[in-house]
N, C-alpha and C positions, 0 to 999 in steps of 0.2 A: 147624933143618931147613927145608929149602926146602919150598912151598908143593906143587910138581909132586912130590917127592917123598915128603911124607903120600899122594900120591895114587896111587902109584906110577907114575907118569911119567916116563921117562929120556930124556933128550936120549942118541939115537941118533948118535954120530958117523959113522958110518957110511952113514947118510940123507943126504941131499941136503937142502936147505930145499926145500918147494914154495912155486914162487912165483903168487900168486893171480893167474886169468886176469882179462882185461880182455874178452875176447869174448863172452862170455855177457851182463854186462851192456851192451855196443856193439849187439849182434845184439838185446836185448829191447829198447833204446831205439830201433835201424830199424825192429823189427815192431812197436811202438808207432805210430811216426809215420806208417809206413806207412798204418796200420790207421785212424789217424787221416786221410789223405788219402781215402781209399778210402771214411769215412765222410762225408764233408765233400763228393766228389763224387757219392756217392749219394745228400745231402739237394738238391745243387744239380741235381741228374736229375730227382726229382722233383719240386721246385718248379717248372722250368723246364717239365716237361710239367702239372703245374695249372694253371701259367698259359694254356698255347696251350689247354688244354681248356677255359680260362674264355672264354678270346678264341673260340676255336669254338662253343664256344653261345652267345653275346652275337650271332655273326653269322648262325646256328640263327635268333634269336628274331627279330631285325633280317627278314632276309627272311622268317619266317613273318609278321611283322606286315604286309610286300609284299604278300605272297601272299594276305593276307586282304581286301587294298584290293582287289587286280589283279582277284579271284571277285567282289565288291564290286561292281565297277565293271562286270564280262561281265555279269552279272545287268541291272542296268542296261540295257547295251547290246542285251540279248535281249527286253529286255520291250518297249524303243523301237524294235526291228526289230519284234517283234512285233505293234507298234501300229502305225505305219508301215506294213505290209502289210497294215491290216486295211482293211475297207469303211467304215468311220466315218474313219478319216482318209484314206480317199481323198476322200470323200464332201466332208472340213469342205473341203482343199485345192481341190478344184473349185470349191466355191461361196466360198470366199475371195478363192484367187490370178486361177482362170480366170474367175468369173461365171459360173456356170453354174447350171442350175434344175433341179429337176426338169420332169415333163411334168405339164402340169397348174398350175405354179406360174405366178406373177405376181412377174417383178420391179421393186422398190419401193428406186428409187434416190430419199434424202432430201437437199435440196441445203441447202448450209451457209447459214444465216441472213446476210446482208448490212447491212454495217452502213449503216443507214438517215439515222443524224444524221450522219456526215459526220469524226465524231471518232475518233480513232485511240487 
């Protein structure tokens, strides 16, 4: 006795053979691969955007490190206006550039020592 037969299983002549398809596995091996693209562009999206976001703050810190000189250096430039405008250096400038005294003062021009022996 056949084997399909203990089992009771008869070859149906009557039935057609079914022949196995091929598109169920063709269709899960596209939405595979698909799925596999899809994943592969959405790691290369996001890496692509960490990167400009590294490159954007590197140029963040770049110009705030400017920007710390550029304050740096107005400070600077306010306190030399500052001084500049004040009555002590108009004062030094007078009596430097121009010669000038107050009233009351004596000026005390010292002339340079001459050399005497003749030796250079």
């Amino acid at each position: 006795m056949d084997k399909r037969e203990e089992y009771g299983i008869y070859d149906d002549p009557g039935r057609r053979a079914k022949k196995k398809k091929r598109k169920p596995k063709i269709k899960r091996t596209f939405i595979t691969v698909l799925l596999g693209l899809v994943f592969l562009y959405a790691i290369f999206m996001i890496t692509k955007t960490q990167w400009n976001l590294y490159q954007t703050n590197q140029e963040v810190e770049a110009l705030q490190e400017e920007l710390d000189q550029v304050q740096q250096e107005q400070e600077a430039l306010v306190e030399m206006k500052d001084y500049v405008g004040s009555d002590e250096y108009i004062e030094y400038k007078a009596r430097k550039e121009l010669g000038l005294i107050k009233q009351g003062e004596h000026l005390i021009v010292l002339a340079e020592p001459s050399d005497s022996t003749g030796e250079k």
